[in-house]
N, C-alpha and C positions, 0 to 999 in steps of 0.2 A: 260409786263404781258398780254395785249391783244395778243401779236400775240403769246406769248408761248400757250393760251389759244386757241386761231385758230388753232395753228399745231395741238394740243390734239384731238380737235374733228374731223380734217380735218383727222389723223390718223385712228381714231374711225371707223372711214366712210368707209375709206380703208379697213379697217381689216373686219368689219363686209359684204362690197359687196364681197370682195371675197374670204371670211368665206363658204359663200352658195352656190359656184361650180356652176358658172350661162352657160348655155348653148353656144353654138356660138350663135344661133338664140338670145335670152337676150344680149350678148355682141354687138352684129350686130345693132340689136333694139338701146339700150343705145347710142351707137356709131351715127347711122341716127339722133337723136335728139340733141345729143350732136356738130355733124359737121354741124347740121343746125343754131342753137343757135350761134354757133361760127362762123358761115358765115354771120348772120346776125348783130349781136353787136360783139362789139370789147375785146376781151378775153384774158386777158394774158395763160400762159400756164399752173400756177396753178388752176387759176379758172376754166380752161375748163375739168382740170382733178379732180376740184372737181364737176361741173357740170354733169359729167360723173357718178363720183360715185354716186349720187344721182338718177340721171335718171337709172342706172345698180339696184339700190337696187329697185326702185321702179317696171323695169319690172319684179325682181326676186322675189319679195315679193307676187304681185299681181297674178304672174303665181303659187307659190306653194299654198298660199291660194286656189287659184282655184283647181287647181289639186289634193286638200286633202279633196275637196269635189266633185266629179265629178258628183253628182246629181242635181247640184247648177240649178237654173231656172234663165234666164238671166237678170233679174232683182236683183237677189242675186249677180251677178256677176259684175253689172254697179256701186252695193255699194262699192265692191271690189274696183273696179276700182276709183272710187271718194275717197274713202279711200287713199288708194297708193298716188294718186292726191292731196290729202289734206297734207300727210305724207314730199311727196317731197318740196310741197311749203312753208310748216314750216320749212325744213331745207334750202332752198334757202334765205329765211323772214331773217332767221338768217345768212345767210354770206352776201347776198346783200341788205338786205333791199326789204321791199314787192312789193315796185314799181315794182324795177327789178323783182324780184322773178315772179310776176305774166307776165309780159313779156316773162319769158324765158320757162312758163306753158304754154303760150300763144303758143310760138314758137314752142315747143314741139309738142303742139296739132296739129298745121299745119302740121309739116312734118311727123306724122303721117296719116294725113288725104292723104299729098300728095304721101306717100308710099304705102296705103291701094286703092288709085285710079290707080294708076300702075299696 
């Protein structure tokens, strides 16, 4: 029953990231956080393709949010982004547990840091 309830959401996830036509740039993004995460802790191949679709919804979400407001002052924009943030690590909380989950916000963070100094 648990895992029939995993696949349900783990489909959910599927369908709704790429419900919303996310860019190559959004998939490229998803993809940097997601091979860094899995280069770091040890990931079987569902989890990094559900790790993926969570990091994919979060940069699609936070990019059109932004872009349906383009007058947003950057502080409107870092709520966005804390949002999305909070968004992914509730669904992370729920398939791994918060420890992990904030680990892999953690990791996330870095390899954006380490993309954005490139």
């Amino acid at each position: 029953m648990k895992q029939l309830i995993s696949i349900f959401i783990f489909s959910i996830f599927v369908c709704t990231a790429y419900a919303q036509d996310a860019t190559k740039y959004q998939k490229e993004r998803a993809t940097m956080f997601t091979s860094y995460i899995a280069e770091k802790e040890s990931l079987s191949d569902e989890q990094e393709l559900f790790v993926y679709n969570v990091m994919l919804e979060r940069v699609v979400n936070a990019n059109s949010r932004i872009k349906s407001s383009p007058e947003l002052a950057r502080e409107d924009k870092q709520k966005i982004y804390k949002d999305e943030f909070s968004k992914a690590l509730q669904k992370l909380s729920a398939e791994f547990g918060p420890k992990m989950a904030r680990r892999y916000m953690q990791l996330s963070n870095e390899a954006r840091k380490n993309a954005d100094n490139n």
